[in-house]
N, C-alpha and C positions, 0 to 999 in steps of 0.2 A: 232186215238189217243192212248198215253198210259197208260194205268191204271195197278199201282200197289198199291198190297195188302202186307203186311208184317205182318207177327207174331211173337212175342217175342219166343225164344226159352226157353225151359225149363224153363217158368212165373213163376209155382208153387211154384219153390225153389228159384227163384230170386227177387230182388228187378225190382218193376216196373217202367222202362223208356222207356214207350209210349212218358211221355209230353216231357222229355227231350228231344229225338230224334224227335219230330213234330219240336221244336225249331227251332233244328240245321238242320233240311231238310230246314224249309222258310228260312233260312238265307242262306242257300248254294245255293237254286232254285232260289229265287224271286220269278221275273217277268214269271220266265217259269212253275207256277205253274199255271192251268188253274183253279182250285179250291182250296183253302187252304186246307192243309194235316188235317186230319180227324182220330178221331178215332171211330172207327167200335164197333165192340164187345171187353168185357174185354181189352185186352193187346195188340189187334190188330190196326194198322193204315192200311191208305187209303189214295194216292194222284192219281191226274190225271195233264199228262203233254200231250201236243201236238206236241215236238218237240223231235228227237232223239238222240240229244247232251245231252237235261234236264235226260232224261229219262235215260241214260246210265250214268251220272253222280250220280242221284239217288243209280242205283243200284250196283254203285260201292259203295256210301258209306254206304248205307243200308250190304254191304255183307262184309264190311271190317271188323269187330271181330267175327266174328262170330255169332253173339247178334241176329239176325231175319233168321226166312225163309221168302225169297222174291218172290214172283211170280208177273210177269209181264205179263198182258194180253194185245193184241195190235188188235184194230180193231173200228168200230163204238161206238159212244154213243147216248145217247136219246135225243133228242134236242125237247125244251130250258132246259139248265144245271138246277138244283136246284144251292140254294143256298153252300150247303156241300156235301162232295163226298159221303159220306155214305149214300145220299141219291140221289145218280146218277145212270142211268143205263143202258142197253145196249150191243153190244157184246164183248167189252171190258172189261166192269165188270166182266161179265159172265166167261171170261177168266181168269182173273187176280182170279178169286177165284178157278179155276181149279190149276192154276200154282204153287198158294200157297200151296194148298194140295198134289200139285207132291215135291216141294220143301222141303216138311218137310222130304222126305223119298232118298232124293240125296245131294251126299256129298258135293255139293258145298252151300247147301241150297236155292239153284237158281231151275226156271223154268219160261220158256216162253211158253205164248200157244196164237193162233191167229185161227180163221177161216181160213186162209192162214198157213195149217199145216204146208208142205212142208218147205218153205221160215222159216215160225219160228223154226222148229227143227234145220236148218243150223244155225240159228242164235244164237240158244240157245247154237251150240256146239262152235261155237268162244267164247261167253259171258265164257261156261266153261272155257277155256282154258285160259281168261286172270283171272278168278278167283282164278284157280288153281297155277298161278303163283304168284299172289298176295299172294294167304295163307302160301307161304313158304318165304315171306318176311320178316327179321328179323326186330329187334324195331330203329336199326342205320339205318336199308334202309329205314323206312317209315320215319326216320326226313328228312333225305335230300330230300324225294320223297316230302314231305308237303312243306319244302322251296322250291321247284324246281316249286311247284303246284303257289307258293303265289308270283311266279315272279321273284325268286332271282335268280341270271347266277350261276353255280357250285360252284367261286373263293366266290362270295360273301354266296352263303351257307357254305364252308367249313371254313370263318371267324365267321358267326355263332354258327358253331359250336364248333371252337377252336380247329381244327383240319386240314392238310396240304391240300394242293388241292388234291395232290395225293390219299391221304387219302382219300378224296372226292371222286374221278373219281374212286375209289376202291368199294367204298358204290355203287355208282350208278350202274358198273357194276354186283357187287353182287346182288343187289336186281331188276335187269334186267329193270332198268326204261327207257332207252331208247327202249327197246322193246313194254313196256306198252305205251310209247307217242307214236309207231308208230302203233302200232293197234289202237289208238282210234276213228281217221277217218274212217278206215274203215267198222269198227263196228258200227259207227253211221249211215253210210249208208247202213249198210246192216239192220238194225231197220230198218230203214226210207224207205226200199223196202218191207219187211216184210208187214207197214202200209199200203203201199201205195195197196199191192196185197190185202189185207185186205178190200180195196174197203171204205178210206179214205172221208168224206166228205157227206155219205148217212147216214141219221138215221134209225134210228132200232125201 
């Protein structure tokens, strides 16, 4: 399973949107949340997801402003679940709280850690690389990337926008979204091998 931990970045000076972001994860997750998103210590959340599409959709939106460091642990949990993840446990917890503490100290504010080293450090370096692109997104590439997300064909995002298709097919290349749609398969399967070497399906 996947267990991520996030921590608000620089809490002290910021206003606190733990509850805000619990919101917008169950809204965005559902049904692919195994435990509703939790919050942990202070300014800290906590979800557990079982599938590696949930999970990489997670922490694409958890890393898009910058606003948390995310660590993603992937391996066993304790079975039978509690009711709240905060009080779940396991080698994936165990993970996800390593991850978050590598994350606070690398520039994508990402890290993955698994009992399945090997496989997670590969994984981790793809998760990088679409992060890294992502961060040099400007604010016109992420509108059309959000319409492009919610269904609409280009012609009917760049009506949207009030802007030509060209214009359109301009943004998207800019902000490399047909790159990011093609990596996303394969980055969920490469999670989803991570789990499985992980030794998926045993409790701990």
């Amino acid at each position: 399973m996947f267990a991520i931990t996030a921590d608000q970045v620089d809490s002290r000076h910021r206003p606190d949107i733990a509850a805000a972001t619990m919101l917008a994860l169950e809204s965005l997750l559902g049904a692919g949340l195994v435990l509703p998103v939790d919050r942990t210590a202070g300014d800290e959340i906590q979800l557990l997801l079982d599938t590696a599409d949930t999970a990489l959709t997670a922490i694409l939106a958890l890393t898009r402003d910058g606003e948390w460091s995310v660590g993603c642990g992937i391996g066993d949990v304790t079975i039978p679940l509690p009711k709240n993840a905060r009080e779940a446990g396991g080698a994936a917890f165990v993970a996800a709280r390593e991850a978050v503490n590598d994350a606070k100290r690398r520039d994508t504010r990402f890290a993955l850690r698994s009992p399945a080293t090997t496989e997670a450090a590969d994984a981790e370096a793809f998760v990088d690389l679409l992060l890294n692109l992502r961060g040099r997104r400007s604010t016109e590439g992420w509108e059309i990337c959000d319409l492009l997300l919610a269904g609409n064909s280009q012609a009917e995002a760049a009506k949207q926008l009030g802007i030509t298709p060209q214009a359109a097919s301009k943004r998207a290349r800019s902000a490399a979204l047909r790159v990011e749609f093609a990596a996303r398969s394969p980055l969920e399967r490469r999670l989803a091998a991570v789990d499985l070497s992980a030794g998926e399906g045993r409790t701990s």
